[in-house]
C-alpha positions in Angstrom: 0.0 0.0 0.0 1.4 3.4 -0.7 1.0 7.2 1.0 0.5 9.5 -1.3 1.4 13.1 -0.5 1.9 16.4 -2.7 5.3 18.8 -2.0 5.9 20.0 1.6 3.2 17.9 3.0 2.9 16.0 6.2 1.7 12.5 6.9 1.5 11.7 10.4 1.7 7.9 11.4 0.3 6.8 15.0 -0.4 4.0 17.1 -3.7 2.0 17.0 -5.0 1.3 20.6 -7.5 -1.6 18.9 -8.1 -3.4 15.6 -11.1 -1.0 15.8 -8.8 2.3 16.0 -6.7 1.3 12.2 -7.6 3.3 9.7 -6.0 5.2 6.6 -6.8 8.8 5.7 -5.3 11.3 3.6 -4.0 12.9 6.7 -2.2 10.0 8.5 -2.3 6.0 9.3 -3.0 4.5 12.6 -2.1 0.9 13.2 -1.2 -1.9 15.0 1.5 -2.1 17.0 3.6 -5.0 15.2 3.7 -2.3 12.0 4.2 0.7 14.1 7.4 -0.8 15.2 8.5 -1.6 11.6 8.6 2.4 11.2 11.5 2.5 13.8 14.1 1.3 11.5 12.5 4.4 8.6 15.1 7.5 8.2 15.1 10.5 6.2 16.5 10.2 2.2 18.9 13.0 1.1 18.9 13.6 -2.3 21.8 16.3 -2.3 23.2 18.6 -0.3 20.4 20.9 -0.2 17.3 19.3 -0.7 15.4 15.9 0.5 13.4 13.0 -1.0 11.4 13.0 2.0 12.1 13.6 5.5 11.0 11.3 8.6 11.4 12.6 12.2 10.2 10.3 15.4 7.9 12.0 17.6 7.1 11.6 21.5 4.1 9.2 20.5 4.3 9.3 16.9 6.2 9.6 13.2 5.9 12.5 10.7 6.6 11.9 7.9 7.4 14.9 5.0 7.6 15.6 1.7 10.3 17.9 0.4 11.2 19.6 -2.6 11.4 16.2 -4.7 9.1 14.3 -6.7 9.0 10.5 -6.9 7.9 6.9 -6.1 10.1 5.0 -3.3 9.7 2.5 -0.4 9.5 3.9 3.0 12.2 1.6 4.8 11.5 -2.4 5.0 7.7 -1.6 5.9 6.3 -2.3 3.0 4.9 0.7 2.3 5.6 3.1 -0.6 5.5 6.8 -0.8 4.0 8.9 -3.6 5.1 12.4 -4.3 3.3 14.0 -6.8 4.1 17.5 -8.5 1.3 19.5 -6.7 1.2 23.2 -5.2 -1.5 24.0 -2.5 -0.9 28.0 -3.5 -2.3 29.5 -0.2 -0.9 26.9 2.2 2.1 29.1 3.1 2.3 28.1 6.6 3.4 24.6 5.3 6.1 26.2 3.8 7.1 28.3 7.2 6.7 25.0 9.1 9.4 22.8 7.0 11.5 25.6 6.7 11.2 25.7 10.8 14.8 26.0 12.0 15.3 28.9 9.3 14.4 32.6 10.0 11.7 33.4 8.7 9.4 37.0 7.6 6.4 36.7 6.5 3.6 39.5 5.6 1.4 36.4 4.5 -2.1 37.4 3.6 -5.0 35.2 2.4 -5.3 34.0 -1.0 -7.5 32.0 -3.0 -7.1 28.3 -1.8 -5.9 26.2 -4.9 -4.2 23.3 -5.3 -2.3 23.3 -8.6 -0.3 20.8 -10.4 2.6 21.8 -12.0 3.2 20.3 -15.6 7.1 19.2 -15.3 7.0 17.5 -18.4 6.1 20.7 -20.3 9.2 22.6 -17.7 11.7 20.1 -19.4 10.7 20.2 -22.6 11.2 24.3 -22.0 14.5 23.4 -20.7 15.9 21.0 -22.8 15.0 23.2 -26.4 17.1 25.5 -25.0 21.1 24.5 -25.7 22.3 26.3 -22.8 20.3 24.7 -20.4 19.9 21.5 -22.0 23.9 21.1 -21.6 23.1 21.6 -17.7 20.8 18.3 -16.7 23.3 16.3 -15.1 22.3 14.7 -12.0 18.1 15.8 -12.3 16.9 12.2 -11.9 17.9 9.6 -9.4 16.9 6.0 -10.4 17.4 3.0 -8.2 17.5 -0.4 -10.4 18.8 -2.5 -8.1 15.6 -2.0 -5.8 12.5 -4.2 -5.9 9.8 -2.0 -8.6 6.7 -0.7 -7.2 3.1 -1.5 -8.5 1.4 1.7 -9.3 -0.8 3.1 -12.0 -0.2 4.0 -15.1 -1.4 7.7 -14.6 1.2 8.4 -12.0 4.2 7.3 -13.5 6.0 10.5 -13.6 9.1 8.7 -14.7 8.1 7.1 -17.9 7.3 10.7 -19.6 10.0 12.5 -17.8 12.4 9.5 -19.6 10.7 9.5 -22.6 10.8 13.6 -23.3 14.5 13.6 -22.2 15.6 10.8 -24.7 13.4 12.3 -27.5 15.0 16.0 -27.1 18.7 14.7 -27.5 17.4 12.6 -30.9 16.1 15.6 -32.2 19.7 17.7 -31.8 21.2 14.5 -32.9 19.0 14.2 -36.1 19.2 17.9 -36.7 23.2 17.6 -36.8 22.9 14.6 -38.7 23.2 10.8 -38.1 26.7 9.6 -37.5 28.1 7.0 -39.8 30.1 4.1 -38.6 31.3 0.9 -39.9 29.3 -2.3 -39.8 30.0 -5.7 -41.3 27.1 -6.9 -43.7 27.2 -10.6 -44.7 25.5 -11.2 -48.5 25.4 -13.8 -50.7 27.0 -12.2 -54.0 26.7 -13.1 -57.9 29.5 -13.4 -60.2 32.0 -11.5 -57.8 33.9 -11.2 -54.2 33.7 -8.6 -51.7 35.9 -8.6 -48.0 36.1 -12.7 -46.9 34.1 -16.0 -48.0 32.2 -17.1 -45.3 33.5 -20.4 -46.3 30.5 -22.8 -44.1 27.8 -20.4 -45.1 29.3 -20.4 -49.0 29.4 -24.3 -49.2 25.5 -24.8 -47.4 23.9 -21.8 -49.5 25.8 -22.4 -53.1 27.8 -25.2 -53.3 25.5 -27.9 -51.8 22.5 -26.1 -54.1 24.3 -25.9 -57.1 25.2 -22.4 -57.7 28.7 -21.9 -58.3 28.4 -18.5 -59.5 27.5 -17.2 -56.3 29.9 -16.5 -53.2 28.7 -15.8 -49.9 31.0 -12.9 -48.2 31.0 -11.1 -45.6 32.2 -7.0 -45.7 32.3 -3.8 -44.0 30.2 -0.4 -45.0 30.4 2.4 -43.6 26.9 4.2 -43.6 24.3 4.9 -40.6 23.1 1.7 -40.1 25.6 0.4 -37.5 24.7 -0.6 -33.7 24.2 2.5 -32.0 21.8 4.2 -34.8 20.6 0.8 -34.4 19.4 1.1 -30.8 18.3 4.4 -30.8 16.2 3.2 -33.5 14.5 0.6 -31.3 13.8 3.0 -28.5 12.5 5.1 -30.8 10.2 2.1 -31.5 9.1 2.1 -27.7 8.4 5.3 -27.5 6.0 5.7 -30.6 4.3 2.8 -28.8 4.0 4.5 -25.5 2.7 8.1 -26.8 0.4 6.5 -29.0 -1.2 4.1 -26.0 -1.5 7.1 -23.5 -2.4 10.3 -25.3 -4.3 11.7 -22.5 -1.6 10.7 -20.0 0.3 13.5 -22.0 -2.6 15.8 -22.2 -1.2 19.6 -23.1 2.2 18.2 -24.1 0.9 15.4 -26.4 1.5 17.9 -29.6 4.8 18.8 -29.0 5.7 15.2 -28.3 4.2 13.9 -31.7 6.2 16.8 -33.5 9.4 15.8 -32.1 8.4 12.2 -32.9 7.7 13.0 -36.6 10.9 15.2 -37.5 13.1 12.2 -36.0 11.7 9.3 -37.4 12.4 9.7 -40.8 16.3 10.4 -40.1 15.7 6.3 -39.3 14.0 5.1 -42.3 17.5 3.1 -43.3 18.2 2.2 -40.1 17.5 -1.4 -38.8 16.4 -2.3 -35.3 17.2 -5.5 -34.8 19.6 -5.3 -31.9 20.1 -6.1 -28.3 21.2 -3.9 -25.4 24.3 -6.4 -24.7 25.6 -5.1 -28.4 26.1 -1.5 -26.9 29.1 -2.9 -24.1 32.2 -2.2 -26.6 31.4 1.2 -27.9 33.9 3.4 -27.4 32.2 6.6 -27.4 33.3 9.5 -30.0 33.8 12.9 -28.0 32.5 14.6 -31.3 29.2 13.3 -30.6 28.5 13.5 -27.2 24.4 14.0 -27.8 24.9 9.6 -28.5 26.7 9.1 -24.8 23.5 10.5 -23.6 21.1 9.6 -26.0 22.1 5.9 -25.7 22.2 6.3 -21.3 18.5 7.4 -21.6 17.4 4.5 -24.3 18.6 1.9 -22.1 16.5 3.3 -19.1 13.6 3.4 -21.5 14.3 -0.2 -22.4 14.9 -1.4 -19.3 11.3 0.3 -17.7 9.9 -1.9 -19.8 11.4 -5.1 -19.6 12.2 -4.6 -23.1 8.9 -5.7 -24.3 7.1 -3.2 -26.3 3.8 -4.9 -25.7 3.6 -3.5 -21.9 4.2 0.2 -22.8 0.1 -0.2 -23.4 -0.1 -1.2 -19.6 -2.2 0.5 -17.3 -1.1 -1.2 -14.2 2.6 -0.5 -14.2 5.9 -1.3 -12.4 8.7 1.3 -11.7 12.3 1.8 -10.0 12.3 3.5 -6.9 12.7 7.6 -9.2 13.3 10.8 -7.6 13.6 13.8 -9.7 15.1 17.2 -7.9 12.3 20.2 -8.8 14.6 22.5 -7.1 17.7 22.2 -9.9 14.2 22.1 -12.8 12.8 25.5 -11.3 17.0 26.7 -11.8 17.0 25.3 -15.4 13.9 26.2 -16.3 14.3 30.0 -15.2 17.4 30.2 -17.2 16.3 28.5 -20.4 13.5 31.6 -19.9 16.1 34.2 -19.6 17.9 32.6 -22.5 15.1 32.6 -24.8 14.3 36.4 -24.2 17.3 37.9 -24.4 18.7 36.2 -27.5 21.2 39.1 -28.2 22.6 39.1 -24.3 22.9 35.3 -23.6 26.4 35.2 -23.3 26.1 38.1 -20.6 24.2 35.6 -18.3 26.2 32.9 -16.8 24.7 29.8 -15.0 26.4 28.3 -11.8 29.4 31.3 -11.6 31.4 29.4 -9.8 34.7 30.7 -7.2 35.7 28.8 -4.3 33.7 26.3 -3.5 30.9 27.9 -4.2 28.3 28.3 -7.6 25.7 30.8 -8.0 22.5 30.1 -10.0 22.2 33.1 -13.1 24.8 35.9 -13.0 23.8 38.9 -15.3 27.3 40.6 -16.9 25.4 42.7 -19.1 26.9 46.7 -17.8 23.0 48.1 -17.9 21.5 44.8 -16.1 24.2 43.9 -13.5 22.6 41.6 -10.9 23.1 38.1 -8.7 20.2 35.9 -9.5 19.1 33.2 -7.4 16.3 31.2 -8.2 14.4 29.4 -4.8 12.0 27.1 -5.3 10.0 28.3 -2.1 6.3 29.7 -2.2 7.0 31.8 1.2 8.2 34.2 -1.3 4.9 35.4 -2.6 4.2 36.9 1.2 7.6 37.1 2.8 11.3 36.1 2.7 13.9 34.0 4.5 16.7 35.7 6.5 19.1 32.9 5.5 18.7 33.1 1.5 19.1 37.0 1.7 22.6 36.4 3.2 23.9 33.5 0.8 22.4 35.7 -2.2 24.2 38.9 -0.8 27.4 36.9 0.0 27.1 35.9 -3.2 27.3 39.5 -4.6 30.6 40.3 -2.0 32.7 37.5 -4.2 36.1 39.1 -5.7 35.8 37.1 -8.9 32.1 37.9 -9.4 33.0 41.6 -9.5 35.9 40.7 -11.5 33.9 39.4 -13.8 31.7 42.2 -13.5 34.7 44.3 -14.5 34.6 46.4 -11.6 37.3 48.4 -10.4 39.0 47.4 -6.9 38.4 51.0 -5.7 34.9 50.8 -6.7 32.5 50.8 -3.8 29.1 49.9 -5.6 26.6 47.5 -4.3 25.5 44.6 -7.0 22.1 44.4 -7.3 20.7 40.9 -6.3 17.6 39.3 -7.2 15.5 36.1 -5.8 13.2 34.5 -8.8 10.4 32.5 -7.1 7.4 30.6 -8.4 4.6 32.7 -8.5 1.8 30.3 -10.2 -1.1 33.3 -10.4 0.4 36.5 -10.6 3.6 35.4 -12.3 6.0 37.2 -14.5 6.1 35.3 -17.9 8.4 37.9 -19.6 11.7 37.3 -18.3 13.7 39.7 -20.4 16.3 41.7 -18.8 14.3 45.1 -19.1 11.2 43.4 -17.9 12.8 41.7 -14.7 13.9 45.4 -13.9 10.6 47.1 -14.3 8.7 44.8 -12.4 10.8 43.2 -9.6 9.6 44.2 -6.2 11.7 45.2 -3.5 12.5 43.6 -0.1 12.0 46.5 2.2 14.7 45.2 5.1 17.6 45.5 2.9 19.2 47.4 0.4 19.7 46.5 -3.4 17.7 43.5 -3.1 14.9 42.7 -5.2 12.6 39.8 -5.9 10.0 38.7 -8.7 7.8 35.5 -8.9 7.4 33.6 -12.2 4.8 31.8 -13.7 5.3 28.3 -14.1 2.7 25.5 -16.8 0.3 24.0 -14.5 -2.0 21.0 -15.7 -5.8 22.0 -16.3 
């Protein structure tokens, strides 16, 4: 059985005084006392440094359990239990937000809002971040898949993985097919009239010509070189899986199914010459060709692909499904997806803004170099924003903004006592900024009252009708 929560909710877990007392709700569990003592062994799961899969604290009389800033499917210790994340936003539950964020300080001016729940569309946030180079080149380390865990039973409408897998794989085919299919060499065996070509398969030659009678044929065995070698080969019979997939679950894709099929249709013809007939096993002595790094990639996400499906196409049509314990870090998407936005309007300035500055130890999201536009972006995935701010980001942000080599790169002179401007983007999902061009972020961000030269704007990020 699982427990299914949205981001930075609770799920309290207590004990049953009776048979009578067990019970399940979307609030907590009570029961019995030989499972509440399985919980004991449960701990919290760190996806990085900064953010959680879920968090699970022991109380005097019982456990809370939490979800963080990840989404994902994974078993809660040896209980036998699973926990559900799913991409959701209650918009005007703030005070969720201010109780995970507890042991930070904390202002808030929070004021009451409409009371929505929203989900966020994360497919359509990738495919934003992955048509845009820049950020495309940044998606190391977003998903964490465990393989060697026993699979979880769940439905086929909340498998976040699938799409997530299936978007990211088609997105690197489609800069692979628009740079054009590598050629390699492959051997081709053919039974050949009236000449030679490479070696006589000398057992094939003698049971398909000499034994039948036709002497003026040789069987042989050469090498071509031409795009129908193994690893086209393979990406062809992904390719294969995921046709099958998108066709079987259009409304699984809803809003996204369009851009899907387009992707779909511009890659498949590229593969029209290609063959499929090929095993994963045939992929273990590439070599891979630093001039075509899109493959490395292309080929790490295929075999995911093939692998969540036991490499039988016939189950991608399942509805009752089976996946790998996933986590996928919404944090480090919000970052990417905010800087594919501010590299899509500001075409002409896009080598003035720099993703994950780096000096000493430590990385900045979005630094703007541009002399007009100087600013330290930092881009939290917190809605405490849209009524407030935290104490502890203003100071990393401003830190940020002390850095020698960021006013280096700033060109600034030593003697130049100036202030750089810094910025906090947050996700706003009503009032939202959706223009994220340089002059626009200046007009509209909003300032924070306790501090000087700090500013902060929300943006407006897809949401599933």
């Amino acid at each position: 059985m699982g427990i299914r929560l949205s981001e930075h909710k609770s799920y309290w877990i207590r004990l049953a005084e009776s048979e009578e007392d067990v019970k399940s709700s979307l609030e907590g569990l009570t029961v019995l006392s030989s499972d509440f003592m399985s919980y004991d062994s449960v701990i919290s799961k760190r996806f990085n440094n900064s953010s959680h899969c879920f968090v699970f604290e022991k109380k005097e009389s019982y456990y809370e359990l939490k979800a963080d800033y990840c989404i994902g499917v994974d078993w809660l210790g040896h209980t036998n239990r699973s926990i559900y994340v799913e991409p959701k936003i209650n918009n005007s539950n703030i005070s969720s937000f201010i109780k995970a964020l507890e042991d930070e300080e904390v202002e808030s001016t929070e004021q009451n809002s409409q009371n929505s729940v929203f989900e966020l569309d994360y497919l359509k946030m990738l495919l934003e971040v992955t048509s845009t180079s820049e950020s495309n080149s940044e998606l190391e380390a977003l998903v964490q898949i465990d393989w060697d865990s026993k699979q979880i039973p769940i439905e086929q409408k909340d498998d976040k993985l699938t799409p997530f897998l299936i978007v990211r794989f088609l997105q690197i085919l489609k800069m692979i097919v628009r740079k054009g299919l590598k050629k390699g060499y492959y051997k081709v065996q053919e039974n050949l009239n009236n000449r030679i070509k490479g070696k006589v398969l000398v057992g094939q030659h003698i049971k398909q010509n000499i034994l039948k009678n036709k002497f003026t044929s040789t069987y042989c065995e050469y090498q071509v070189f031409d795009i129908d070698h193994t690893e086209n080969s393979f990406l062809k019979k992904v390719l294969d899986f995921v046709v099958s997939y998108v066709e079987s679950h259009k409304l699984l894709l809803k809003e996204n199914l369009q851009q899907i099929q387009e992707t779909i249709y511009y890659c498949r013809p590229a593969f029209e010459l290609v063959s499929n007939t090929i095993q994963e096993s045939d992929l273990k002595n590439i070599k891979h060709n630093p001039f075509y790094k899109d493959y490395k990639d292309a080929l790490k996400i295929g075999s995911y692909i093939l692998r969540r499906f036991a490499y039988n196409i016939t189950k991608t049509s399942d509805q009752k499904v089976y996946t790998p314990p996933f986590w996928i870090d919404m944090p480090r998407l919000f970052e990417l997806y905010v800087y594919s936005k501010m590299i899509e309007h500001n075409i002409k300035w896009k080598k003035e803004i720099h993703f994950q500055f780096s000096t000493y130890g430590n990385a900045l999201d979005i630094l703007v170099s541009h002399p007009l536009y100087q600013m330290v972006i930092d881009a939290k995935y917190k809605l405490i924003y849209q009524t407030g701010h935290l104490h502890q980001d203003i100071r990393q942000v401003a830190g940020y903004a002390r850095l020698n080599r960021v006013r280096e790169k700033l060109k600034l002179k030593v003697d130049e006592d100036r202030n750089i401007n810094c910025l906090i983007i947050y996700p706003d999902i009503i009032d939202g900024e959706v223009d994220l061009s340089l002059e626009n972020i200046y007009e509209t961000k909003q300032p924070i009252e306790a501090y000087y030269n700090l500013y902060k704007i929300g943006v407006k990020l897809p949401i599933i009708n």
